[in-house]
Structures are given as C-alpha cells and as structure tokens.
N, C-alpha and C positions, 0 to 999 in steps of 0.2 A: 160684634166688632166695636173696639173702643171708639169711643167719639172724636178725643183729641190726637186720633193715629191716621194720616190722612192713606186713600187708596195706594199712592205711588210709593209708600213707607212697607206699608203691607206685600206691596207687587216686588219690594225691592229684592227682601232675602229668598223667595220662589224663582226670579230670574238668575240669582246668581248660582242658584243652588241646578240651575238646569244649564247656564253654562261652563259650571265646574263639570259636570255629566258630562256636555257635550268633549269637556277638553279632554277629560278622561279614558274617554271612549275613542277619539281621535289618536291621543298620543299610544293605546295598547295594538290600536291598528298598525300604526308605523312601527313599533317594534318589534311587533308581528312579521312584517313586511321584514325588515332588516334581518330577522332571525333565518327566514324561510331563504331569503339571501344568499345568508352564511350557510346553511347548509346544501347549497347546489355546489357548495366550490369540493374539491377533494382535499385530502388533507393533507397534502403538498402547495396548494394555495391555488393552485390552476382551475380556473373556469372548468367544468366537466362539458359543455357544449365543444369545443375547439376542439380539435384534432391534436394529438400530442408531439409536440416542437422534438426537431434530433436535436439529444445534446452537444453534440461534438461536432466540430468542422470537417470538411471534406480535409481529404489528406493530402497536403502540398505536393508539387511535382516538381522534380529540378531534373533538368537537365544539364549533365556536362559540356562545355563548349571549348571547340577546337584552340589552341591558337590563334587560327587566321579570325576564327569567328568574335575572340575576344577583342583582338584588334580593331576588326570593325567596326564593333559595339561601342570602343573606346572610342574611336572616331567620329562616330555618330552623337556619342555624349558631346565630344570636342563643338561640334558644327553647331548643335543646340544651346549648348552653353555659349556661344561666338553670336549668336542671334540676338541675345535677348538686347 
C-alpha cells in the first residue's frame, strides 16, 4: 500500500465499484418485474385475470304509445316543466 494514499482513498473506488453492483442488480430486477407484467396481459391489452367484458350493449326496447298515452306524457312534461 502506497504511503502517501490514505485508507478512505483506497476504500473509495471498492465502495463504488459494489454500489454500481448493487444498482445494477436492482435496476435488471425491476425490468424483470415489468417484463413478467407484460406478459400476463393478452394481446388485446386486457388483464388475463378478469373475466371477459360483452362488447355490446343490451338491445334498446321501445315501445309505441297510444295517443291518449302521448298526451299524458306530454302533460306530465308540462307539470314538470311548470315546477321548476
């Protein structure tokens, strides 16, 4: 060991050289992690856990209404709209 190299000079590039290690070794875990991610999803982008969503909506129901019935209804708007 040289004389004029003090211990903390020595100790410096061993420490950095085992925190560069440690970072390295942290960052392949996480994209590890990330990759292993991406592959549980299907390749439509959907979670593979969840149950698969209907794409389409239920199918509307109309009913035709009488005359007397539209009247009504038209009245009923009137009353509501007379409220506000």
């Amino acid at each position: 060991m040289p004389e004029n190299v003090s211990i903390l000079q020595l100790l410096g590039p061993v420490v950095l050289a085992l925190v560069v290690a440690l970072w390295v070794t942290g960052l392949a875990r996480l994209l590890r992690q990330y990759r292993q991610a991406d592959l549980r999803r299907t390749p439509d982008g959907t979670l593979s856990g969840l149950p698969r969503q209907r794409q389409t909506a239920p199918d509307l129901e109309a009913v035709e209404l009488t005359p007397a019935e539209r009247d009504a209804f038209a009245g009923l708007v009137r009353q509501l709209n007379d409220g506000r």
